[in-house]
ZASE-389114 format. One line per 10 residues: number of its first residue (from 0); their letters; for each residue x, y negated, z negated of C-alpha. Coordinates in pm, whole numbers, plus 50000, padded with zeros to 5 digits. Each point is the difference from the previous one (the first is absolute). Last residue first. Layout:
% residues N
NUM	A	X/Y/Z ~ ...;
***
This chain:
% residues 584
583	XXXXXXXXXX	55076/75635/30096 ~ 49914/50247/50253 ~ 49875/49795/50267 ~ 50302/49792/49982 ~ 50245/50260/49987 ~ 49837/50139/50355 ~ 50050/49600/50173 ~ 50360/50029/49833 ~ 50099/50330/50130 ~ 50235/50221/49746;
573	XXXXXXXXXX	49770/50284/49974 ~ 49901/50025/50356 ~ 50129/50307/50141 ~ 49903/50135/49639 ~ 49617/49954/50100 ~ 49881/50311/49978 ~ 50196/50118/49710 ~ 49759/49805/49763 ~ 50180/49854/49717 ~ 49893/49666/50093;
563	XXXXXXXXXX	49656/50056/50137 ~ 49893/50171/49710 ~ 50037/49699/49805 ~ 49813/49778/50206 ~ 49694/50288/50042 ~ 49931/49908/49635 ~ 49865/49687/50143 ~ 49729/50146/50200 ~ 49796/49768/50195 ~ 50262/49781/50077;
553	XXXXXXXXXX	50266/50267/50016 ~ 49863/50127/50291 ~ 49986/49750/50154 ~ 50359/49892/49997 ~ 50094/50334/50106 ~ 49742/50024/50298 ~ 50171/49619/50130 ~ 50337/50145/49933 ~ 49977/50361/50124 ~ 49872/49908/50312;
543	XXXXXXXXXX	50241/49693/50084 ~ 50301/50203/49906 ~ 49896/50242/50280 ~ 50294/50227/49976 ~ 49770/50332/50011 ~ 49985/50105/49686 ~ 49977/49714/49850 ~ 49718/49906/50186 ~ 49838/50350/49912 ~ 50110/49954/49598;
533	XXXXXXXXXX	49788/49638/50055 ~ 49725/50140/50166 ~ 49960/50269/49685 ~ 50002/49688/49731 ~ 49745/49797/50238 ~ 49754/50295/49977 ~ 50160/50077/49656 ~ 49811/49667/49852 ~ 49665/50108/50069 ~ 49828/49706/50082;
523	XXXXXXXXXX	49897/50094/50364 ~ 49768/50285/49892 ~ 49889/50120/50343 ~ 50343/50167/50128 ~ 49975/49991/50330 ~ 50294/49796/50044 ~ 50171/50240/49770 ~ 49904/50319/50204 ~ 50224/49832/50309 ~ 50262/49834/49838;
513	XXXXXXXXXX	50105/50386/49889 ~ 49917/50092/50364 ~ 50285/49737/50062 ~ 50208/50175/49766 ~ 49931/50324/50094 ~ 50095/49940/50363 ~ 50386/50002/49839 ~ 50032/50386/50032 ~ 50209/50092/49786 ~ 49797/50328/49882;
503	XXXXXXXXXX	50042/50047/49688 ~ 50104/49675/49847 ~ 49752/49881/50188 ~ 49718/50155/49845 ~ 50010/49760/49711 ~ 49883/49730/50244 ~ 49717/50216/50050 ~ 49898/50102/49643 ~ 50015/49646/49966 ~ 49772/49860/50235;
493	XXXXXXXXXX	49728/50278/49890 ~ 50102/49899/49648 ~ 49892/49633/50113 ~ 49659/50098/50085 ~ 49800/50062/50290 ~ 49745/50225/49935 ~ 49936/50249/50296 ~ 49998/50325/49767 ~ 50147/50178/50326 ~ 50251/49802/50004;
483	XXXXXXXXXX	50104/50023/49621 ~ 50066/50365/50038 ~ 50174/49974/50301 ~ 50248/49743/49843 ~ 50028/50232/49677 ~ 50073/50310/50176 ~ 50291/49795/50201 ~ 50123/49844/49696 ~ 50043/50336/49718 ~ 50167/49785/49720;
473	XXXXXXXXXX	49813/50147/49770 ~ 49842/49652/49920 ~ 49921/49936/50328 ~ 49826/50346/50049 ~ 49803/49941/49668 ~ 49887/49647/50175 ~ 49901/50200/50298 ~ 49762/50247/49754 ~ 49849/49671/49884 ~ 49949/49872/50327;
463	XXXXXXXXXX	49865/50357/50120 ~ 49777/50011/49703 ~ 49851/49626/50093 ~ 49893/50133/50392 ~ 49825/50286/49895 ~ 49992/50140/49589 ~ 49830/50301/50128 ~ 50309/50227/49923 ~ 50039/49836/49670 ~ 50172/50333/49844;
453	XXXXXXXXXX	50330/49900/50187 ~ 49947/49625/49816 ~ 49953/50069/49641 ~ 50314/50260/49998 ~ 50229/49707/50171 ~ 49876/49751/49760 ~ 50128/50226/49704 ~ 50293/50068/50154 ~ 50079/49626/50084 ~ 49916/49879/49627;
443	XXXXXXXXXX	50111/49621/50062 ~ 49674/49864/49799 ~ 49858/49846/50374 ~ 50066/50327/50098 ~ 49801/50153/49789 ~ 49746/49750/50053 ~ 49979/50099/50379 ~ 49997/50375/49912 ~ 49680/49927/49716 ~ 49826/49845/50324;
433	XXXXXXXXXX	50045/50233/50237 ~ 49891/50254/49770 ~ 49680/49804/49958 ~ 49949/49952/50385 ~ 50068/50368/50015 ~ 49756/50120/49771 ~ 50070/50379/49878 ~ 50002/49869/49626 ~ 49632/49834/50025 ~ 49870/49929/49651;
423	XXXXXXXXXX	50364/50048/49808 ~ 50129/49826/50294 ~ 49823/49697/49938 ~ 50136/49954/49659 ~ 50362/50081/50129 ~ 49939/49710/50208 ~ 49887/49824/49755 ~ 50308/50011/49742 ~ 50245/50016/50270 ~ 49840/49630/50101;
413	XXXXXXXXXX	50040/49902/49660 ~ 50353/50078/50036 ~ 50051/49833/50299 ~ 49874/49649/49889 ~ 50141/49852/50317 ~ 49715/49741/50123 ~ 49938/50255/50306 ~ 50031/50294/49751 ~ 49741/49941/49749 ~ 49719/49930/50275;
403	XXXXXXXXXX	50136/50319/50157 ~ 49926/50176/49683 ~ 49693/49813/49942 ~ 49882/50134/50308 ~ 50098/50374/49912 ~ 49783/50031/49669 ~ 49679/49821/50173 ~ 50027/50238/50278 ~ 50022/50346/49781 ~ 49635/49920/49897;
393	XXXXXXXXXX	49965/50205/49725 ~ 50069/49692/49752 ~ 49673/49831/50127 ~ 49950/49677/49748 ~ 50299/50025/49886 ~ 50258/50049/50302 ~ 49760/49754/50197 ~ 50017/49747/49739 ~ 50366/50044/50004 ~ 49950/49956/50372;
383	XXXXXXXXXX	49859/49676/49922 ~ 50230/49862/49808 ~ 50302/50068/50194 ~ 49835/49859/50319 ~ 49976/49682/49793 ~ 50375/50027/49889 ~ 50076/50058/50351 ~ 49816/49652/50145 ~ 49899/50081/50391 ~ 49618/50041/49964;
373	XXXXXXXXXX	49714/50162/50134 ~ 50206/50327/50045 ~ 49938/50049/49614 ~ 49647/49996/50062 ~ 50004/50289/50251 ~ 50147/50273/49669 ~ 49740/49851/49810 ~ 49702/49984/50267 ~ 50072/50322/50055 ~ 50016/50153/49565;
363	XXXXXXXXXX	49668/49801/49970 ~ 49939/49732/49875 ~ 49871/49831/49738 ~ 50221/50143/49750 ~ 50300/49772/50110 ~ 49791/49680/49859 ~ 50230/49715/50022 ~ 50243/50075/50258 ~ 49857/50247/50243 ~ 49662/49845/49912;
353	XXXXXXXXXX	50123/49633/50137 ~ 50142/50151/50291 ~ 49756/50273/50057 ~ 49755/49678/50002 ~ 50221/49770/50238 ~ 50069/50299/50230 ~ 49593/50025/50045 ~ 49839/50270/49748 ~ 49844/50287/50205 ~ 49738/50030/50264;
343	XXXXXXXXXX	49751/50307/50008 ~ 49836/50052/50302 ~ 49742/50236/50017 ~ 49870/50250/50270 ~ 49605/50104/49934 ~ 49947/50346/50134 ~ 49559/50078/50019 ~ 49981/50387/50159 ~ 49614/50056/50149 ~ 49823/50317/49991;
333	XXXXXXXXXX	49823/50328/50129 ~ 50331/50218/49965 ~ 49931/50107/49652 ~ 49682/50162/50047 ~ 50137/50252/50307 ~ 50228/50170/49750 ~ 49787/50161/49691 ~ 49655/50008/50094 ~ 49935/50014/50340 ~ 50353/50178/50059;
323	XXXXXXXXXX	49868/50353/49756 ~ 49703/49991/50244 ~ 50205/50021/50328 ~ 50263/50267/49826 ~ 49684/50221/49965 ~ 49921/49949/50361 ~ 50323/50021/50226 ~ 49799/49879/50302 ~ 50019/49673/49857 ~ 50345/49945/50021;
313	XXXXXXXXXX	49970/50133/50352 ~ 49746/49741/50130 ~ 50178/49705/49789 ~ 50294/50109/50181 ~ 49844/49965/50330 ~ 49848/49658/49918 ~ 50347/49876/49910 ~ 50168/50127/50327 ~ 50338/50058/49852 ~ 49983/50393/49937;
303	XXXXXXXXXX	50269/50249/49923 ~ 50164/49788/49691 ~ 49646/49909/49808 ~ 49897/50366/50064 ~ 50303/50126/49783 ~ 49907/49778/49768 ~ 49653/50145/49993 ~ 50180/50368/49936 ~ 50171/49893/49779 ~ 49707/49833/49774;
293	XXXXXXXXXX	49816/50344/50027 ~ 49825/49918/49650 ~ 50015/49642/49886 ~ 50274/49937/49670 ~ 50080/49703/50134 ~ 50316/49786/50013 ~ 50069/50153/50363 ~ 49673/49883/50102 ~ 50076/49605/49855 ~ 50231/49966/50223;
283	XXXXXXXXXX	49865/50179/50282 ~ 49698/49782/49990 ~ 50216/49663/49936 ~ 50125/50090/50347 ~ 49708/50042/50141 ~ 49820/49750/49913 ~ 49766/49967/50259 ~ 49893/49595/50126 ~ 50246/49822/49845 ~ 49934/49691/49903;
273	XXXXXXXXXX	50253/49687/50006 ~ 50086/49645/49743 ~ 50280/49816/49973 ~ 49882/49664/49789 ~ 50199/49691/49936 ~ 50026/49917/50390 ~ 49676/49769/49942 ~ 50021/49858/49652 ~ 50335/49870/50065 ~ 50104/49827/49721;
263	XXXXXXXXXX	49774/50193/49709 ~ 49968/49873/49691 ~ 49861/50237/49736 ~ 49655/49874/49861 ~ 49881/50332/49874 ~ 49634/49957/50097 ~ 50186/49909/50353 ~ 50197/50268/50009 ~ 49760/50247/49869 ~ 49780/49901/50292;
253	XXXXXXXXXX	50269/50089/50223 ~ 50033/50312/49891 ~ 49644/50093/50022 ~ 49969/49893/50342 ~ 50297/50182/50122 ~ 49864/50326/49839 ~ 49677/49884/50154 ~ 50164/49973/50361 ~ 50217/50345/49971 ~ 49752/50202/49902;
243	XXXXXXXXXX	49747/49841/50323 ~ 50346/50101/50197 ~ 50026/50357/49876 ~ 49604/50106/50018 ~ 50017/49811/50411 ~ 50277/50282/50062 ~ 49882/50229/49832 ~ 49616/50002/50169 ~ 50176/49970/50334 ~ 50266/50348/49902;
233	XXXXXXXXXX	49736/50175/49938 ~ 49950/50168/49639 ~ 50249/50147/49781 ~ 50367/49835/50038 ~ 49913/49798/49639 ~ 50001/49647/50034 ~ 50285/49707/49898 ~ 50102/49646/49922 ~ 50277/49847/50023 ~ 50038/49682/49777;
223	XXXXXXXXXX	50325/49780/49990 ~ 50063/49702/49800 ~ 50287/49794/50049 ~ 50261/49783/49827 ~ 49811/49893/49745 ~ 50184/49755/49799 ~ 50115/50010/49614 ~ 50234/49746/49861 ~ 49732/49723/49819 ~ 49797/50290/49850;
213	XXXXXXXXXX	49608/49978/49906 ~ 49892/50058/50367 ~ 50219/50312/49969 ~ 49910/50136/49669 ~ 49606/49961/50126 ~ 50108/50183/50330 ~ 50162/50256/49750 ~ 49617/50043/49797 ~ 49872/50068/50362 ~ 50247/50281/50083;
203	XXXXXXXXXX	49977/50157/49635 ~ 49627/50023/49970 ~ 50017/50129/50352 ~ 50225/50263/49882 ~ 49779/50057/49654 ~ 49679/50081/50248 ~ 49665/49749/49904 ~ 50036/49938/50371 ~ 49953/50349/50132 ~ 49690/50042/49773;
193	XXXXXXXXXX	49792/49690/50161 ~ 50074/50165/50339 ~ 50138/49856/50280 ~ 49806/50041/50318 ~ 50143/50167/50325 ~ 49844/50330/49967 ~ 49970/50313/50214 ~ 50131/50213/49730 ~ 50025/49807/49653 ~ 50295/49758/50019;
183	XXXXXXXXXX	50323/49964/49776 ~ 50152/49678/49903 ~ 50375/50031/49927 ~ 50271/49727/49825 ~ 50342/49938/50033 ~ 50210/49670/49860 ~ 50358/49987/50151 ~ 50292/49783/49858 ~ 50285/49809/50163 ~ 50256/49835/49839;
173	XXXXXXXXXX	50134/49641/50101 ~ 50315/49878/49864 ~ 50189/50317/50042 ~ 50284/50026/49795 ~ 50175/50319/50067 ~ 50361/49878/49837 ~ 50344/50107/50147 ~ 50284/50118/49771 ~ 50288/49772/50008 ~ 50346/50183/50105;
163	XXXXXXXXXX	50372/49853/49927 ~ 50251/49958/50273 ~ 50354/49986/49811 ~ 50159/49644/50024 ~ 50152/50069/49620 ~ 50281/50190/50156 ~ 50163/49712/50186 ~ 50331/50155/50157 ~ 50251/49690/49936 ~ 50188/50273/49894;
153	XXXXXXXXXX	50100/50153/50316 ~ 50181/49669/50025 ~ 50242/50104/49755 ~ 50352/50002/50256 ~ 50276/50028/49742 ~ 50328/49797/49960 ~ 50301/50039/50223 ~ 50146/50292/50158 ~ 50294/50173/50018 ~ 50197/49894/49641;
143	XXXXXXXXXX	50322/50129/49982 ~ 50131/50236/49780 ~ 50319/50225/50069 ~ 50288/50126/49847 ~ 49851/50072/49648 ~ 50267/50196/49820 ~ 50026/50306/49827 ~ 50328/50224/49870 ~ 49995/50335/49885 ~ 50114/50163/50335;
133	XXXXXXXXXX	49882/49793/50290 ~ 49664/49796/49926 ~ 49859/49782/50262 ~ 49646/49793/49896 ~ 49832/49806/50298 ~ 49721/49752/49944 ~ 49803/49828/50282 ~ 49793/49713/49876 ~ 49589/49920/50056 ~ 49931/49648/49866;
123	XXXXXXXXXX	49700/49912/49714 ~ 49797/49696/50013 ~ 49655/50249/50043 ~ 50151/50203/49797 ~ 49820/49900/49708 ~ 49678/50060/50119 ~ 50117/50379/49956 ~ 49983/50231/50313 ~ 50092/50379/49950 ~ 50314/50138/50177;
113	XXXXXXXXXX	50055/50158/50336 ~ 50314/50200/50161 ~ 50189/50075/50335 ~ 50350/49995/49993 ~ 50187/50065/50322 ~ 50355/50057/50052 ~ 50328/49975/50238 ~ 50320/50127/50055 ~ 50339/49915/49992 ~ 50248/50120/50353;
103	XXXXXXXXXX	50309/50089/49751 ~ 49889/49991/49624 ~ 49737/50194/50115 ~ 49690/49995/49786 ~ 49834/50311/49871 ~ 49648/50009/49855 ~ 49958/50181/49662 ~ 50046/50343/49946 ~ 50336/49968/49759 ~ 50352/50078/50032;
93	XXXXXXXXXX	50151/49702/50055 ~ 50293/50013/50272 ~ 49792/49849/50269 ~ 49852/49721/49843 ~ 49697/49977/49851 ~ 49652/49829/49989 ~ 49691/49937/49760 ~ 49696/49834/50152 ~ 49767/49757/49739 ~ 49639/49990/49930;
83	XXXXXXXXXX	49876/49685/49972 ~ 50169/49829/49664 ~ 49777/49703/49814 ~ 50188/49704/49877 ~ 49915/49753/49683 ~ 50109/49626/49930 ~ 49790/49850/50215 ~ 49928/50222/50303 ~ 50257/50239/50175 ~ 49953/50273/50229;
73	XXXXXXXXXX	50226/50267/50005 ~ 50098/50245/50304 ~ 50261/50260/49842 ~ 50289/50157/50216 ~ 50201/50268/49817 ~ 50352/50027/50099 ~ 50245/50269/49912 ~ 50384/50014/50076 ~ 50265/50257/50081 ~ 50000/49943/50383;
63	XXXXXXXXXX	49952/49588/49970 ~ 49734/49866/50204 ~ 50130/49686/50161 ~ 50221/50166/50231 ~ 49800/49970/50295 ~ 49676/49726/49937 ~ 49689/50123/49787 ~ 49675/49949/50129 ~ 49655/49894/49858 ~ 49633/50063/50036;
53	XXXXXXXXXX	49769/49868/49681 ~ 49601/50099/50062 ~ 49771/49837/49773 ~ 49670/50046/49860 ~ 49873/49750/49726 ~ 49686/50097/49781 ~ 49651/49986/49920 ~ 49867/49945/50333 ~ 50245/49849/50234 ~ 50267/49774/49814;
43	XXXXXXXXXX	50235/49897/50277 ~ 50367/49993/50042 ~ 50160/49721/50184 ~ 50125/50180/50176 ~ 49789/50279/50089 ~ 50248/50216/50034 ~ 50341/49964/49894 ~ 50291/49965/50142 ~ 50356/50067/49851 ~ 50312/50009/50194;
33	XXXXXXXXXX	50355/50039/49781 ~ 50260/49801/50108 ~ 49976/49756/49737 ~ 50050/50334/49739 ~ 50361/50042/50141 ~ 50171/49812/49675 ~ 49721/50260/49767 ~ 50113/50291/50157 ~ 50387/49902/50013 ~ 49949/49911/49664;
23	XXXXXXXXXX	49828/50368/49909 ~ 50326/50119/50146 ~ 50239/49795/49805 ~ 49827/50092/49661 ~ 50029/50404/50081 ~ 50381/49955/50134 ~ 50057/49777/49650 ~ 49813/50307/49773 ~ 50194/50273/50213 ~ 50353/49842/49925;
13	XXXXXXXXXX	49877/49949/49694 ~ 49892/50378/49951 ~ 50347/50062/50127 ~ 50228/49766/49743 ~ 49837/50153/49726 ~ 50065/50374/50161 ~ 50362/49862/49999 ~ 50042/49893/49692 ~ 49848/50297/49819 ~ 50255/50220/50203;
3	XXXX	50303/49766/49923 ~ 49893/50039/49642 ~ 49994/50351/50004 ~ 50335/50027/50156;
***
């Protein structure tokens, strides 16, 4: 009896092993009419990874009542695979929470996962695994690839093309300077007195006419003299007082001119010259400097009364104050003001040149920063903002334009160096964080360029390129495309960021807006110009399009020749021989 028993409990967990095995066959013999779709197909690196959604449906009787399935998207590349996220299913006599399939009607499913983006997947292909396990047993009844290769052409995303920010020079090739001097007059007196002219200020003002007839660069510009009386006495005896002032102060001047032997071009418009009769104005100036008794209370006069003889009348009325005016206020209107305006002109371009160069200490820390605008070569634009970062090391300018100097011939992290240099003198300036965002992305450091560029809120038109390129890179297309619109460059990342859009929105005017930006695109050698045409012709059937762009392309960028073969894009022409001749 007991080894009947033993036989027969053998003979059942075989029976159940065979019934297990048969059903997973059935599975795995019905697999064919299992639908799968996938979406986008092909799949398509966006940022830093690959998003996918895998829909699928199981026919009637395919899913077996006492059976498991789990279904695993896997993309493989090479020798290696990556698994998505997979969906686990039952049948309807597990006991489990998973999703139920009829074995009757079917059902269906929906997978929806993302991965990180490796290079090396750029050859890989997107398969559909399913795993069924009833009882102990395990068998993979389904895997079928679902789409083929990987759409890169996000990548092609150019991150060194970053707007970098020069700092503008003040050169001014022509300064102006302004030489003052001050005769005074005795009351009722136009002569100029022996003492006047033995004053330091006119010392000064004729000793700079000497300096000026002695320089090649200086000019006169103009020379203006006003002259002045005091508002006591009538307003005829003033009036002839001022302009007899105004003639000898003129007369003087000009004498010194001559005696000085400073060229003058236009002798007879050189000279601005007026009297003024009452100084009133310069009297309430230099009242409410004084220390003169009742001072309010002839200011207060000056505002009720705008006959000039009738405020004389009243001023005088206040007595005491009167005395205290002869002495200290009314003595320092009787004059005449002497303004020389001088133009000073700088070193011609050939000179800064030359100095820039040669002898950096010459100049100063303007003509620097201008003479590196005099001339196109970067290694001499490098050596003269070095001077600049030397010779004037708290100039944050000097720091930041060999930074972008650095950058445009792609010595990135020099151009950290600087930038950071410039920062440390000016860390709130948005050109300079601009900057130090633009090389970070240029050094593939996304977060860090993403932190540089929010806190360069005055960056303008080259911020909101950079900040579109971010966008691109994310993945985030429409943000991007308005962001590089309202920079108004035309670049090929703006192209791109609109071609990449499409996957989005299907809408096939983005690939002639695509040819749109790249026609204006200014810098006609840039190999992805033709590279980017050729994806749109391909695209769009036109074998003509993607040929001819193809073709040049590759011309100016050989390394674009092996791209072009494993690139996805072009898969609907893999085996063409015009497309195999390009390529090879």
């Amino acid at each position: 009896m007991k080894t009947s028993f033993k036989y027969l409990t053998i003979m059942f967990a075989a029976a159940l092993f065979f019934t297990g095995c048969q059903s997973l066959e059935k599975m795995q013999k019905m697999a064919a009419e299992v639908t799968l779709d996938v979406q986008p197909s092909p799949v398509e690196m966006h940022g830093d990874s690959i998003a996918i959604k895998l829909t699928g449906s199981f026919p009637a009787k395919f899913f077996q009542k006492k059976a498991e399935l789990e279904i695993t998207p896997v993309l493989k590349y090479g020798d290696q695979e990556v698994a998505f996220k997979s969906l686990k299913m039952q049948g309807e006599d597990v006991q489990g929470n998973n999703k139920v399939i009829s074995y009757a009607s079917g059902g269906s499913f929906e997978i929806i996962g993302k991965v990180a983006y490796d290079p090396a997947m750029r050859e890989g292909t997107l398969y559909a695994r399913g795993n069924a396990t009833m009882k102990d047993e395990s068998m993979v009844v389904l895997e079928r690839e679902v789409a083929p290769g990987v759409m890169s052409t996000a990548t092609l995303l150019d991150l060194t093309d970053a707007k970098v920010i020069k700092a503008a020079d003040k050169f001014e090739r022509v300064q102006y300077e302004t030489k003052k001097a001050k005769i005074q007059f005795l009351i009722n007196r136009h002569n100029i007195r022996r003492g006047e002219l033995s004053k330091d200020e006119i010392k000064a003002f004729n000793d700079y006419l000497e300096e000026i007839a002695a320089a090649e660069n200086m000019n006169v510009e103009n020379i203006t003299i006003d002259a002045y009386a005091s508002p006591d006495g009538t307003i005829e005896l003033n009036t002839k007082l001022s302009d007899k002032r105004k003639v000898v102060s003129e007369g003087y001047v000009g004498k010194q001119v001559k005696n000085a032997k400073v060229k003058i071009e236009d002798e007879q418009n050189i000279y601005n010259t007026k009297s003024v009769a009452e100084d009133w104005d310069g009297f309430k100036k230099e009242l409410q400097k004084s220390d003169v008794q009742d001072k309010d209370l002839i200011l207060r006069v000056l505002s009720m009364y705008n006959d000039p003889e009738v405020r004389e009348k009243e001023i005088k009325n206040i007595a005491a104050a009167f005395e205290d005016l002869k002495t200290d206020v009314l003595p320092q209107l009787r004059r005449s003001e002497m303004s020389m305006k001088v133009a000073i002109v700088g070193f011609s371009d050939e000179e800064i040149s030359t100095f820039a160069l040669e002898q950096p200490d010459t100049l100063s820390v303007e003509e620097l920063i201008y003479a590196a605008t005099l001339t196109e070569d970067k290694e001499e634009q490098k050596k003269i903002y070095t001077a600049v970062t030397q010779q004037y090391s708290d100039d944050w300018r000097g720091h930041n334009n060999l930074g972008v100097v650095n950058y445009q011939i792609g010595n990135y992290a020099d151009a950290a160096t600087s930038f950071d240099a410039a920062k440390e003198i000016d860390s709130d300036n948005s050109k300079v964080l601009n900057n130090l965002g633009a090389v970070a992305l240029a050094q593939g450091d996304v977060e860090k360029a993403a932190e540089y560029l929010d806190a360069a809120t005055a960056g303008g038109k080259n911020t909101s390129y950079n900040q579109a390129m971010l966008a691109t890179k994310e993945g985030k297309y429409q943000d991007a495309i308005d962001m590089y619109a309202s920079s108004e460059y035309q670049t090929v990342n703006f192209a791109l960021a609109k071609l990449l859009q499409y996957s989005e929105t299907k809408n096939v005017q983005a690939y002639e807006a695509t040819l749109g930006i790249l026609e204006k695109v200014e810098d006609k050698e840039n190999s992805l110009l033709y590279y980017v045409k050729a994806i749109v012709g391909a695209r769009k059937q036109e074998s003509e399009v993607l040929f001819n762009n193809l073709r040049t392309a590759i011309e100016k960028n050989g390394d674009l020749k092996e791209a072009a073969a494993t690139d996805i894009e072009f898969i609907r022409y893999k085996e063409d021989a015009t497309f195999q001749s390009i390529i090879k």
